[in-house]
C-alpha positions in Angstrom: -59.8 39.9 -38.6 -61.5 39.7 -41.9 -59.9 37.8 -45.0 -58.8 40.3 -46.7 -57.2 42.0 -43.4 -55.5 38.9 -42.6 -54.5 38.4 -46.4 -52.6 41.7 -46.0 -51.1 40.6 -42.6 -50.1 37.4 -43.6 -48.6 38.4 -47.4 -46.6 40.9 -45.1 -45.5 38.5 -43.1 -44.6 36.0 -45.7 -42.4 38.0 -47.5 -40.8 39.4 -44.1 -39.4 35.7 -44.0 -39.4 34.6 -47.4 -36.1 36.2 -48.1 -32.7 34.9 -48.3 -31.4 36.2 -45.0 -34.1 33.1 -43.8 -31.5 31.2 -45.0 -28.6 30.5 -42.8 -30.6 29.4 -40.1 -32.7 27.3 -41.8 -32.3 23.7 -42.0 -33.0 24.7 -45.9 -29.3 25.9 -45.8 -28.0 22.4 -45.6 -29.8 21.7 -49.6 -28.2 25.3 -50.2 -24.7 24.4 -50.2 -25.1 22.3 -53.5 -25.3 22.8 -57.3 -26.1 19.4 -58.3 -30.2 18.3 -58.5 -29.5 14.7 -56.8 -27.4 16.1 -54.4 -29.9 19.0 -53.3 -32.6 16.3 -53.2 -31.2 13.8 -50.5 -29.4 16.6 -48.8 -33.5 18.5 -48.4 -34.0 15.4 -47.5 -32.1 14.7 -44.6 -32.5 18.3 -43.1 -36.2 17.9 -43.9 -36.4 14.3 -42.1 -34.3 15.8 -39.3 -36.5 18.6 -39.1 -37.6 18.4 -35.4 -35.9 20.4 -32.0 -33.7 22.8 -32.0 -32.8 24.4 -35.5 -29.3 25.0 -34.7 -28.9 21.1 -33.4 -30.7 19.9 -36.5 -28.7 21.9 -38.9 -25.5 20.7 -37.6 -26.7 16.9 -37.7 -27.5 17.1 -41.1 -24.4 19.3 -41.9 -22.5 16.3 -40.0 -23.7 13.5 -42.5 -22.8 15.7 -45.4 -19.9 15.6 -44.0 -19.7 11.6 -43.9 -20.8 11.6 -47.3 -17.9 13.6 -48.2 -20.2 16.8 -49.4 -21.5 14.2 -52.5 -24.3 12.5 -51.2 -25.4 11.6 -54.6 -22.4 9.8 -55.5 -21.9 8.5 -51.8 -25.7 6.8 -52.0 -24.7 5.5 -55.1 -21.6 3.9 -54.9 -20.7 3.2 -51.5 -18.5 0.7 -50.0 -18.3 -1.1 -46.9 -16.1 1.1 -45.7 -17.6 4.5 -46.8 -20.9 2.5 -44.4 -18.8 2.0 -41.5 -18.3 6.3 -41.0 -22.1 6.0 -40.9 -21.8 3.5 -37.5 -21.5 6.6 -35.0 -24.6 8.6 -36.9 -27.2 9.5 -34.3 -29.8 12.8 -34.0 -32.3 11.8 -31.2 -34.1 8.7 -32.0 -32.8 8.5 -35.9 -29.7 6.4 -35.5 -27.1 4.1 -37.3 -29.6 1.8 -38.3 -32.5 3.9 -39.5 -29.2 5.8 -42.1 -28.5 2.9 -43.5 -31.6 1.4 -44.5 -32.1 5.1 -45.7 -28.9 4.9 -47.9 -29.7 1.5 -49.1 -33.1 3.0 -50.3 -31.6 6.0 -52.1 -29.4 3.6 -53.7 -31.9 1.5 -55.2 -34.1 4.2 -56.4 -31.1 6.4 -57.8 -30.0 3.3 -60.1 -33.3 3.4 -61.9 -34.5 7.3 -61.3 -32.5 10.7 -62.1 -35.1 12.1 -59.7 -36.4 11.8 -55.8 -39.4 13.2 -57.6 -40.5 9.7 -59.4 -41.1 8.0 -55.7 -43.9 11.0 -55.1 -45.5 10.5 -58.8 -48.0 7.6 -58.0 -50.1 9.6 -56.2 -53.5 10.3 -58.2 -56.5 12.5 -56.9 -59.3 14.4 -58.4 -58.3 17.2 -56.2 -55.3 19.0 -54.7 -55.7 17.6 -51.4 -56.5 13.9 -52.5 -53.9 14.2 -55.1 -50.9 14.9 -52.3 -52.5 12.5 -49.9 -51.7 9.5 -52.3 -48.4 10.8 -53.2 -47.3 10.8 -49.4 -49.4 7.0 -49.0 -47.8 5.6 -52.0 -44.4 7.2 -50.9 -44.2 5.5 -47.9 -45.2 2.4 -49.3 -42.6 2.8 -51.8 -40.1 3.6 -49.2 -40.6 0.6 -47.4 -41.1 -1.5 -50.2 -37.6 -3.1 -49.8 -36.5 -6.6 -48.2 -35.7 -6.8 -44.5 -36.6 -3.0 -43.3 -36.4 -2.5 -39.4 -39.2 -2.1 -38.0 -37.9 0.7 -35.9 -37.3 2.8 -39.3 -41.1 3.1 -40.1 -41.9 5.9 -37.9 -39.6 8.2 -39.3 -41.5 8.2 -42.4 -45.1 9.6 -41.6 -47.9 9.3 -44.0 -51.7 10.6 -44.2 -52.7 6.7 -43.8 -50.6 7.1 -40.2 -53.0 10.1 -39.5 -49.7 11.9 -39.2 -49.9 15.8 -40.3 -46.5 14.9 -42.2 -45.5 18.2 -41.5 -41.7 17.1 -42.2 -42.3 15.6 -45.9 -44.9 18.4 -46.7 -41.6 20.9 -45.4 -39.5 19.0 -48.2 -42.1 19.1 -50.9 -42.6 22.5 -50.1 -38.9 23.2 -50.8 -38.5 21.4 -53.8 -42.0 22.5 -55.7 -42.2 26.3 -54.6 -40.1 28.8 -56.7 -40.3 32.3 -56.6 -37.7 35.4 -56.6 -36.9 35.5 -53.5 -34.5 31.9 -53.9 -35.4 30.5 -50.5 -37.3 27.3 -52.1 -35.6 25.5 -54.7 -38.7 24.9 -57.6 -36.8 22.6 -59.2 -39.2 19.4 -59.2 -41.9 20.2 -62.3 -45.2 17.3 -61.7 -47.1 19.1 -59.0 -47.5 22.5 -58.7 -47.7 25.0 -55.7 -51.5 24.7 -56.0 -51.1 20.8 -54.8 -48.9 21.5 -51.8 -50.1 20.9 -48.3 -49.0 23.3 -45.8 -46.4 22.0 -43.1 -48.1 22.3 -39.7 -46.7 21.3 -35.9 -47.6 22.8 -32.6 -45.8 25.8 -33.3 -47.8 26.4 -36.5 -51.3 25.0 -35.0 -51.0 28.1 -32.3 -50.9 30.7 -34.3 -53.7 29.1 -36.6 -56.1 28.5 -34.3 -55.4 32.7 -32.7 -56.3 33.2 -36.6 -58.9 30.7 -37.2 -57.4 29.0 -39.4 -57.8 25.6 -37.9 -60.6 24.6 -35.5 -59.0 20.6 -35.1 -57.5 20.1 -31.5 -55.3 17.3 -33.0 -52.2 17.9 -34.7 -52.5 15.4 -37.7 -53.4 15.1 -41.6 -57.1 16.8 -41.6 -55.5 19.6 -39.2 -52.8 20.4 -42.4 -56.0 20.1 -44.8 -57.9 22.4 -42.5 -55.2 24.7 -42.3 -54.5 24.6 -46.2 -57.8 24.7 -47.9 -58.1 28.4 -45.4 -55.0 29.2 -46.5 -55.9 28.7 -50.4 -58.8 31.3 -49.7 -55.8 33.5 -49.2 -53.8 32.1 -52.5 -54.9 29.3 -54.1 -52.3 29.4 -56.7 -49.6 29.4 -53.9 -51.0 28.8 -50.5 -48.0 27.2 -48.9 -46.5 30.3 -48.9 -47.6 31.1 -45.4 -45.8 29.0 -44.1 -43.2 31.5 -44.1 -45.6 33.7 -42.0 -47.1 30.8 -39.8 -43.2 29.9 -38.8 -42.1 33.0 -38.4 -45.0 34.0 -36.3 -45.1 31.0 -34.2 -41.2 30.0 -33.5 -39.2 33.2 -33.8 -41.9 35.7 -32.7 -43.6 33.5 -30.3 -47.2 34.8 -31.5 
């Protein structure tokens, strides 16, 4: 399939899923049931970090610790007690458990005190290019992230980064959610420092299969220079809003089993 063939294929596609119907069964529906900018932040998140298995299973964990943080997870993060912690004891979604949440809430807390915005603990990243540019944000935020006293070493892989030679499709997911904005009010647009352009496309197995049937990606692994692979083609598509297809890629790979 030629480019421009495939850009009409994949635009068509795209906006097939990019609606709001996508919504509901979406683990973007969890962010979706708040107003409030903090609270759409740490809810995205959660969903986001949760983000792996079955959609229905990770929609209802993430729905559950809502839940626990009595639908205000801003206000829970920030002024918790002992006792708002000990609802949090039970917490479990396959390997993320009781004590990978807290050290999570103990890091929202501290950055909330100083920040208005999950944004700020992406903006160290620098780069002469797009690529470069998110590649240090998602270093320095996992530095950042770990940054605090006493962090278990079991927490640490359930934040990837590029320096991990992870694809960090899961925090690429969240970024897409909060920098993308269009019409169609599926993605939220609502953080300002990087732009569409910047974004890295999300990419798992699912995704990888249907790029490589395209050409999109020529990489056997799964990992960071796969997602680069996959979003510098995808920019020869769009390269004001490349991350776009993921729509298409998703909905291609998972729900029509491409």
């Amino acid at each position: 399939m030629d480019i421009w063939n495939l850009k009409e294929f994949f635009d068509r596609k795209a906006n097939e899923y990019n609606q709001p119907s996508f919504i509901k069964d979406d683990p973007i529906s969890v962010p979706h049931q708040f107003g409030k900018k903090q609270d759409i932040e740490i809810a995205a998140f959660f969903s986001a970090i949760f983000a792996w298995g079955n959609r229905t299973t990770i929609i209802q964990k993430s729905n559950e610790l809502m839940r626990l943080m009595e639908q205000a997870p801003h206000d829970f993060v920030l002024n918790h007690n002992e006792r708002h912690l000990k609802k949090l004891l039970d917490f479990k979604h396959r390997t993320f458990n009781s004590t990978d949440l807290l050290y999570f809430v103990h890091f929202l807390q501290v950055h909330y005190q100083k920040n208005d915005s999950l944004e700020r603990a992406f903006i160290p990243g620098q780069g002469f290019d797009s690529n470069l540019l998110m590649e240090n944000a998602l270093n320095s935020f996992s530095r950042y992230f770990f940054s605090l006293d006493n962090v278990p070493a079991r927490t640490k892989k359930h934040i990837a980064s590029p320096e991990k030679k992870s694809s960090c499709k899961r925090l690429n997911m969240f970024l897409r959610w909060m920098v993308r904005s269009d019409d169609k009010g599926v993605d939220f647009g609502i953080w300002k420092e990087f732009k569409p352009s910047q974004l890295i496309c999300p990419i798992d197995l699912h995704v990888a299969r249907v790029a490589k049937r395209f050409g999109l990606v020529s990489r056997k692994q799964t990992d960071w220079t796969a997602a680069l692979e996959l979003t510098d083609h995808l920019r020869k598509l769009d390269d004001q809003d490349p991350v776009k297809y993921d729509f298409a890629l998703f909905g291609l790979g998972v729900i029509e089993h491409y």
